[in-house]
N, C-alpha and C positions, 0 to 999 in steps of 0.2 A: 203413841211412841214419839217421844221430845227429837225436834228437828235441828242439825246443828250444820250451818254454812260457814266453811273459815272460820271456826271456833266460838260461832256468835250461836250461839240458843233462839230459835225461834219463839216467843211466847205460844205457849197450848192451852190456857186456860178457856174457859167459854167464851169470855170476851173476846179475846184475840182468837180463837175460831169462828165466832162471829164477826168480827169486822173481815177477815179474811174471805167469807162467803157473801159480804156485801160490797165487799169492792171487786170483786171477782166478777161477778154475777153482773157490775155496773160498767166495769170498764174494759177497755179494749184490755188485749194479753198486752202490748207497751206499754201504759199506764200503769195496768196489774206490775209486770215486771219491774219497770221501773220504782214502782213504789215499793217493791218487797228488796230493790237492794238499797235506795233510800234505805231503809232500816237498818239494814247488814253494815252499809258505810257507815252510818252514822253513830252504830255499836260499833265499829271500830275505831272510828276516831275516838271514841267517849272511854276508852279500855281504862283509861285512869280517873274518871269521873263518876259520881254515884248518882243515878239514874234511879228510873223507875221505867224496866223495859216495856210492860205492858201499855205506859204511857205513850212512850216515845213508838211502840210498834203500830199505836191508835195513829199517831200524828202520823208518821210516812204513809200510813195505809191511805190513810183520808185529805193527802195533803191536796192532790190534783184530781180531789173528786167532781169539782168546780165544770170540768173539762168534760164533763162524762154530760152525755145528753138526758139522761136521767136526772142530776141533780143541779144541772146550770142553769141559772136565770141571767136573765139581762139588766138590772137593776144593780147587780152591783158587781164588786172585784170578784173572782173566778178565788180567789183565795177565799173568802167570808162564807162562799157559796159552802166549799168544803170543812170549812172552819164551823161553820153552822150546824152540819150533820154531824159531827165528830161530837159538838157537845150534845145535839139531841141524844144520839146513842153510849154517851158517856151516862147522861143523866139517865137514860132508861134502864140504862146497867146498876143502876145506883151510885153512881159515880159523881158529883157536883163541888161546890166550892171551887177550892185553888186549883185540884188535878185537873178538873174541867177546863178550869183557866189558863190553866199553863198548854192543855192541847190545844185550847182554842187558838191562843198567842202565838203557839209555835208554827199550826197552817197559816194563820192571816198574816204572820211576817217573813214566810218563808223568800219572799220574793223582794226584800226588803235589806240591801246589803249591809252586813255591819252589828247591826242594830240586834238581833235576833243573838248574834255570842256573848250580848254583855247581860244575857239572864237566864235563866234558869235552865238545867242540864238538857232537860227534853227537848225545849224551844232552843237551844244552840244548836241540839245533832241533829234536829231536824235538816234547819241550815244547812251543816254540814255535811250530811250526807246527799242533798239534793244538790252542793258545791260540786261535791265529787262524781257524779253521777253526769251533769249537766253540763256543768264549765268546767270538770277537772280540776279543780281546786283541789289541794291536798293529794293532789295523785297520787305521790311518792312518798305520803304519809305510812301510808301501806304495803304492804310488798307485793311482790308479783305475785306470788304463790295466794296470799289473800284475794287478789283480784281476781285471778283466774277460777281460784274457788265459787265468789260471788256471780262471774260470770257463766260459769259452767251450770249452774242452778237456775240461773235468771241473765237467758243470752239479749243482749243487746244487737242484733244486724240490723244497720242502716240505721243506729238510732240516731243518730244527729238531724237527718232532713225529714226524720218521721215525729221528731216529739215537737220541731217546729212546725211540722204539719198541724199536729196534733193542738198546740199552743194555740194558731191562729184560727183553726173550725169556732175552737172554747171560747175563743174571744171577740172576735173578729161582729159580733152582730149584739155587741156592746164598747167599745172604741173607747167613749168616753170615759171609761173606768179604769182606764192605763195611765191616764196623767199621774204624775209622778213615779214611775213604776215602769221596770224593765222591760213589762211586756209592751210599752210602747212600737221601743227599737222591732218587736217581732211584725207588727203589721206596718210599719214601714216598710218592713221588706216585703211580705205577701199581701199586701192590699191595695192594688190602685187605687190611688187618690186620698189615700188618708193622710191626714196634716195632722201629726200630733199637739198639744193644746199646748202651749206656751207661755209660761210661768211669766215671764217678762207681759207677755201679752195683758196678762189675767189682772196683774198689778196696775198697770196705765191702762184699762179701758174700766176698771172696777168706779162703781158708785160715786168717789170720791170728788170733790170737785177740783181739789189742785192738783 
């Protein structure tokens, strides 16, 4: 039976049954949550936009799988980590080329302001709906009745000092992968003693000799 939140269609196809019972299975219920209304905002900001929801429902699902102790390493950004599974199991679906590409694109820049709404529909709403979710961006894009719909399906309590919770476990024992990248500002806050790397720095101490 098709699932419909605030008038947004859940995908039911195998695929999006499958990504549904691998990030479930992988992530806490806030991640899960969070990622399933990730999708819901980001179909609705998109109402006028032509999409391909089983893409865009691949990307939210797998955007902050990075963060899940199953599929996080330390070697690189917490987005790549998710970005990486999203296309293994695109491609094991049979899924490759550009649609791959474009989920890829849409988790590894999701944290990347700006840059992700000047391309292709999936990789903007992704954005977007992680705006909305996270920073509130686009709040009142929506209306109450939409939100409260999205939230009665997938409640949010105490999400604010839990997904920064959540941000710095994922990150926090790789530091180094935040340069340039908002999750810097996050272990600033919950990390004694980390000193974020300094762009200014990087330039005057680099190889060069003048």
């Amino acid at each position: 039976m098709t699932e419909e939140i605030a008038g947004i269609r859940i995908p039911d196809s195998t695929l999006a049954r499958e990504a549904t019972e691998l990030v479930r299975s992988a992530a806490t219920p806030l991640l899960f949550d969070h990622s399933r209304r990730v999708f819901l905002f980001g179909s609705l900001r998109g109402r006028d936009l032509s999409y391909d929801p089983e893409l865009l429902y691949v990307g939210a699902m797998f955007h902050d799988l990075g963060l899940t102790e199953q599929y996080r390493r330390t070697d690189q950004r917490f987005e790549i980590d998710g970005a990486d599974e999203a296309r293994r199991f695109l491609n094991a679906h049979g899924i490759s080329g550009d649609p791959a590409d474009r989920v890829w694109t849409a988790i590894a820049l999701h944290t990347t302001p700006e840059i992700p709404l000047h391309l292709s529909a999936e990789i903007a709403l992704v954005t977007r709906g992680v705006e909305l979710d996270v920073l509130g961006i686009g709040y009142d894009a929506i209306t109450d009745a939409e939100r409260s719909a999205v939230t009665a399906a997938h409640p949010r309590p105490d999400f604010k000092p839990r997904i920064l919770e959540a941000f710095t476990t994922g990150i926090q024992d790789r530091p180094a992968t935040t340069f340039g990248n908002v999750k810097a500002d996050v272990l600033e806050h919950f990390v004694p003693g980390f000193r974020r790397t300094d762009f200014v720095d990087v330039i005057k101490n680099s190889a060069w000799p003048e």
